[in-house]
C-alpha positions in Angstrom: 0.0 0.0 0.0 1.8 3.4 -1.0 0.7 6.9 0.6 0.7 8.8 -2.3 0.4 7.0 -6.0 0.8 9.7 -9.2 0.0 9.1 -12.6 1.5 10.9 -15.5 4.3 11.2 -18.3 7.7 9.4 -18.3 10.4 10.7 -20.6 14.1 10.6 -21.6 14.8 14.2 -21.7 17.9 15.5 -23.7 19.4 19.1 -22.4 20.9 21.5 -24.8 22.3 24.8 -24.3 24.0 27.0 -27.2 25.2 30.2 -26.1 24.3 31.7 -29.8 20.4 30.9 -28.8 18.8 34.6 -28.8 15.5 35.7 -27.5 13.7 37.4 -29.9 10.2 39.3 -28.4 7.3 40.5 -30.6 5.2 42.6 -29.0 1.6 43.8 -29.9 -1.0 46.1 -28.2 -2.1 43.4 -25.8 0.5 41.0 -25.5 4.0 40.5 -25.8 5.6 37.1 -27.0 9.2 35.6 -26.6 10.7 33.2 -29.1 14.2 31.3 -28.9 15.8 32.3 -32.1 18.7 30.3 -34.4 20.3 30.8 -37.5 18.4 29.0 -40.0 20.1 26.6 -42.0 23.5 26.6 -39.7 25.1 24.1 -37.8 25.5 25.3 -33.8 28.0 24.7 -31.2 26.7 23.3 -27.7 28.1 24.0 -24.8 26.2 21.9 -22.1 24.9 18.3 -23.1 22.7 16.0 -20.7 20.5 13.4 -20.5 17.9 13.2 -17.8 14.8 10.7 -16.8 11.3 13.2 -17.2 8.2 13.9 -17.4 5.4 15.0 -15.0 4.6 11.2 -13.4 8.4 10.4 -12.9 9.5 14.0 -11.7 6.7 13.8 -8.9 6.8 10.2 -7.6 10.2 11.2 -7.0 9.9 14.1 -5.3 6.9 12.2 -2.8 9.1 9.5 -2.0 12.3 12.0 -1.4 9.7 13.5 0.6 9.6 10.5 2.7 6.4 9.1 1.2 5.6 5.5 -0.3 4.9 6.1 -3.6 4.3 4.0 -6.6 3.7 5.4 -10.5 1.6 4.7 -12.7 3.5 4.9 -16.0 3.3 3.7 -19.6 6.1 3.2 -21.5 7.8 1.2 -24.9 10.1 -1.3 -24.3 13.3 0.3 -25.6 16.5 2.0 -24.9 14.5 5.2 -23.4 12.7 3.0 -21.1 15.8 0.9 -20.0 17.0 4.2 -19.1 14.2 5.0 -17.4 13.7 2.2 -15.5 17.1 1.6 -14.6 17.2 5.5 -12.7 13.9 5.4 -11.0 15.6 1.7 -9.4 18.0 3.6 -7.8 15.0 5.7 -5.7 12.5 4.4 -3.5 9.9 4.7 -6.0 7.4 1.7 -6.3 7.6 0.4 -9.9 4.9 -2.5 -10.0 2.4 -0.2 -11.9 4.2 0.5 -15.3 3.0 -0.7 -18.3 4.8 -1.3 -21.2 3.9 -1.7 -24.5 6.6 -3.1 -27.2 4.3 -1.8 -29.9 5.1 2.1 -29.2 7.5 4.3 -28.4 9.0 5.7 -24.8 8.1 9.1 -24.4 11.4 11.6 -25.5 11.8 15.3 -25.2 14.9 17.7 -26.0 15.2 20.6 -24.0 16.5 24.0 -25.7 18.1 25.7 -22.7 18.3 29.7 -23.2 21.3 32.2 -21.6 18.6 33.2 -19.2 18.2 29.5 -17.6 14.5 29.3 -19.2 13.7 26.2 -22.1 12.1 25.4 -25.2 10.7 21.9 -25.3 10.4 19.8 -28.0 8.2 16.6 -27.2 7.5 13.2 -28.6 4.7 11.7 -26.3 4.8 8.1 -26.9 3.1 6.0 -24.6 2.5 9.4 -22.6 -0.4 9.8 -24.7 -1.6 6.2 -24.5 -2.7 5.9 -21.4 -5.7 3.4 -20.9 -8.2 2.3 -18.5 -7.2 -1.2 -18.7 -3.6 0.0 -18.1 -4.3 1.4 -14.7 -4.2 -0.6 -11.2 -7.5 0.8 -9.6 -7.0 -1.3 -6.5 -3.6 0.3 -6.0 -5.6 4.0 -5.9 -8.4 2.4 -3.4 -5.5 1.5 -0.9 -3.3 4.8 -1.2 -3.9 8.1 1.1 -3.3 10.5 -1.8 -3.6 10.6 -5.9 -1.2 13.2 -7.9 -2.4 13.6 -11.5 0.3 15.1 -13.7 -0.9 16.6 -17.0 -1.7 13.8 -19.7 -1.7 14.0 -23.1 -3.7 12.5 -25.8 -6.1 9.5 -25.4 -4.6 9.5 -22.0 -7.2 12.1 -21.2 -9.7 10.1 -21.7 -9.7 7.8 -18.1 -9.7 11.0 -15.9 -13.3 11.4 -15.5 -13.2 7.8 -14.0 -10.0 8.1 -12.1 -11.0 10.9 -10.4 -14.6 9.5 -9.4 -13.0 6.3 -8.5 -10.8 8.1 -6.0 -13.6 10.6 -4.4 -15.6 7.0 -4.3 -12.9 5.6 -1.9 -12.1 8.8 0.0 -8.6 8.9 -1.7 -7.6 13.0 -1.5 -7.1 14.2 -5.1 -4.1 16.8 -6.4 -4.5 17.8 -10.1 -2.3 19.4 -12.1 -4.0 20.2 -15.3 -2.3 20.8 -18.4 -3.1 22.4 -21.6 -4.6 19.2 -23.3 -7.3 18.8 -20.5 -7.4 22.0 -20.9 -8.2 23.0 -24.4 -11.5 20.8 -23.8 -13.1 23.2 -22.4 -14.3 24.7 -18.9 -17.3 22.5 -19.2 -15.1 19.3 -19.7 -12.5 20.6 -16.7 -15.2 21.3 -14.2 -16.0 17.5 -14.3 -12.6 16.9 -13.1 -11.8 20.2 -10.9 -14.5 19.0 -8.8 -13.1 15.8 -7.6 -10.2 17.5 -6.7 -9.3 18.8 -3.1 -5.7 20.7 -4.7 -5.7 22.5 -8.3 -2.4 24.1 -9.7 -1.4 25.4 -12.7 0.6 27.8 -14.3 -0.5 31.4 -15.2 -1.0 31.1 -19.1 -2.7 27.4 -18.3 -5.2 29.4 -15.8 -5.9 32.0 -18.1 -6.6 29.3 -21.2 -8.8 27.8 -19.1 -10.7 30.6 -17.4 -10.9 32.9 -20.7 -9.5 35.2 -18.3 -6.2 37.9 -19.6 -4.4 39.4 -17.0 -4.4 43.0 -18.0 -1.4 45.1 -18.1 -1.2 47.2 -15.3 -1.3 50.7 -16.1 -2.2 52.1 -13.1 0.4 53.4 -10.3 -0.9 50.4 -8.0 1.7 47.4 -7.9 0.0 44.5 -7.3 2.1 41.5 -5.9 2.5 41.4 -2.3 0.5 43.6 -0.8 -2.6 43.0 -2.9 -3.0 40.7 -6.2 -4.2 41.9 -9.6 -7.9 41.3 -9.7 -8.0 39.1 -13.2 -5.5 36.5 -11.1 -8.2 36.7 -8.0 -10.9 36.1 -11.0 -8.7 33.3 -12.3 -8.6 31.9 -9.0 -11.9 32.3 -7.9 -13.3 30.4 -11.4 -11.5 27.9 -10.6 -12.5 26.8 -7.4 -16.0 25.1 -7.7 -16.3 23.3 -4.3 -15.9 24.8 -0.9 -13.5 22.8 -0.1 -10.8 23.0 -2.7 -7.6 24.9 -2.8 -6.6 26.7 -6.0 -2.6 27.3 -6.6 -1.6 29.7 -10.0 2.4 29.9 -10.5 3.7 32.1 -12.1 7.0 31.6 -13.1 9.9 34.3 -11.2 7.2 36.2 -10.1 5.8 33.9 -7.8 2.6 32.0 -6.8 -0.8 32.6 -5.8 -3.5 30.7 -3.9 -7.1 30.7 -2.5 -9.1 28.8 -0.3 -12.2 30.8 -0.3 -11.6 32.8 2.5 -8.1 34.3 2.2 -5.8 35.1 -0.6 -2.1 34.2 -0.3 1.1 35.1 -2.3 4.3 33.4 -2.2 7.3 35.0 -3.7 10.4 33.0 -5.7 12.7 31.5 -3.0 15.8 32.7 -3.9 18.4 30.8 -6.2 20.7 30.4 -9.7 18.3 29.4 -12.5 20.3 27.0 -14.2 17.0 25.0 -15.9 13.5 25.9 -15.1 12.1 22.4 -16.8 10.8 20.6 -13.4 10.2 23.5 -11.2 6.4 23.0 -11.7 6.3 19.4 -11.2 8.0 20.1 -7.5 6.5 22.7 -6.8 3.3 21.6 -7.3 3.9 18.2 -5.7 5.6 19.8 -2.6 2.9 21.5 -2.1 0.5 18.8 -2.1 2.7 16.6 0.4 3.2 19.6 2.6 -0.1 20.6 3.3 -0.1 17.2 5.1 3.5 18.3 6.7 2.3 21.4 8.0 -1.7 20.7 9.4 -3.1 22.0 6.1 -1.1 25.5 6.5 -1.3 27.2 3.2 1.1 29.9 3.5 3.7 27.5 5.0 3.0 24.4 2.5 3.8 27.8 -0.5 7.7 28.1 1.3 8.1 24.6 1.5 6.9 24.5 -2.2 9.0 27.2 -3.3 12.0 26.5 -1.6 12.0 23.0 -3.2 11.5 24.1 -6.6 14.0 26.2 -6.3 16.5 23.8 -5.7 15.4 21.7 -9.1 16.1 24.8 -11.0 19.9 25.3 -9.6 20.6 22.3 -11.6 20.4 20.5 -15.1 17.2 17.9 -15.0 13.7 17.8 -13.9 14.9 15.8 -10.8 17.9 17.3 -9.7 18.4 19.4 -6.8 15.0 18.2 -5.4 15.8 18.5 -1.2 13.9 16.5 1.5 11.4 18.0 4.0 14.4 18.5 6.7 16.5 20.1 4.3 13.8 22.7 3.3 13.0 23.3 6.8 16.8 24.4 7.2 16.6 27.0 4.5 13.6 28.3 5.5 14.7 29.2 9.8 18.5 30.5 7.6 15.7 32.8 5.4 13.8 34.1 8.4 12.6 37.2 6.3 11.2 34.4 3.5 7.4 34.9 4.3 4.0 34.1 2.2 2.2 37.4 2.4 -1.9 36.6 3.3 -4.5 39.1 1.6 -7.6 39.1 2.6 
């Protein structure tokens, strides 16, 4: 029996940086856009190369069971060189491997990862069996006897089963973290309702929360700042629109400027813990799964369950791959009495 069971996307991820990579912006009236720019038709020096095991299931049953959790994954992969690899790292954690799948048929997930001068990434992705998820592929017995289900984003026809996962696990009182991405998404609010309300912890990123909500957060051209002391009104819309049971708790991230949450009651803002940006791929992933483990940690205390969050993602970014750096609760609870000015500011 494993406390906390997640379900998700399993890649071999390939790092690249090339110090010629510019960022070009484009900017209209309403928006502005950055793009990673190369010469076309030229051949480019690297200067950092690595390979890393990925991908939004793998990258949080890690972090749980570095967290100290049991943990299993429920995974679907090829049976080929990508998956040997993958395999063969999550041996070496304490990661409960009885519930992947593997098809010889289709391919192991792979993604390479353009890394910019500024630490941010490009991602190019061939789902795989990522997007092949099926109902007959899942071990529902295994979610009935765990404490906690983390969904990653899924892709694909792997969509398709969370309507019944998530009913299965509000059936057998099994506490539900989501972490919707853009194909879930892109169905609709009508189709992500069905699944937002099974869910007791909802995160995603700014631009996913505004593709879901029809919601643009506005430029601000008044004199008003809003970040700590009070947050920009579209983002409490966002957050508020997203929240359709009492007893939920909405999370928005939003990249170096922070992250936001809501309860119902209160609003909270957590700002960047501070550290070198090496690689920004995996920050959500552990920040949204620290969360989920340390609301347990900490008696359900938003604001605190943010830090630990924050602190944790920030150590995944200091260092090449999505489950590098990744500290345990001890070791976050060190930085955060050596950052005693490090708060979560709570607006009400």
């Amino acid at each position: 029996m494993s406390d906390v069971i997640t379900i998700g996307s399993a890649t071999m991820d390939v790092f690249v940086q090339c110090e010629d990579a510019k960022i070009v912006s484009v900017c209209g009236k309403e928006k502005c856009s950055n793009f990673m720019s190369y010469p076309y038709g030229s051949k480019m020096d690297i200067e950092n190369f690595a390979s890393q095991v990925g991908g939004g299931g793998v990258n949080t049953a890690v972090n749980f069971a570095n967290l100290g959790y049991k943990t299993s994954t429920i995974l679907k992969m090829g049976d080929d060189i990508y998956s040997d690899g993958i395999i063969n790292s999550l041996k070496k954690t304490k990661v409960d491997l009885s519930n992947i799948v593997q098809n010889k048929k289709i391919s192991t997930g792979f993604s390479i990862i353009l890394v910019s001068f500024q630490g941010d990434r490009t991602v190019l992705a061939h789902r795989g069996a990522n997007a092949m998820i099926r109902e007959e592929d899942i071990n529902f017995d295994a979610i009935k006897k765990s404490k906690l289900l983390y969904i990653a984003p899924v892709n694909g026809e792997s969509n398709k089963i969370l309507d019944e996962i998530v009913k299965f696990a509000a059936k057998n009182d099994v506490y539900v973290c989501f972490n919707a991405g853009t194909t879930s998404i892109k169905k609709g609010f009508k189709y992500l309702t069905k699944i937002l309300s099974y869910a007791h912890v909802v995160v995603m990123n700014k631009e996913e929360a505004s593709m879901a909500t029809q919601i643009e957060v506005r430029p601000d051209t008044s004199t008003k700042k809003y970040s700590q002391e009070t947050i920009h009104p579209d983002i409490k819309e966002m957050l508020k629109k997203l929240k359709v049971r009492d007893y939920q708790v909405i999370v928005i991230t939003d990249g170096g400027a922070g992250a936001y949450a809501y309860d119902g009651k209160k609003y909270y803002f957590c700002p960047v813990f501070d550290a070198p940006v090496v690689s920004t791929l995996g920050a959500g992933d552990a920040f949204a799964s620290t969360f989920c483990g340390a609301l347990s940690r900490t008696d359900g205390d938003i604001a605190k369950a943010l830090m630990y969050a924050s602190v944790n993602s920030a150590g995944v970014v200091s260092e090449f791959g999505a489950t590098q750096g990744l500290l345990t609760f001890k070791e976050i609870e060190k930085k955060l009495k050596s950052n005693p000015n490090y708060k979560t500011i709570i607006v009400k």
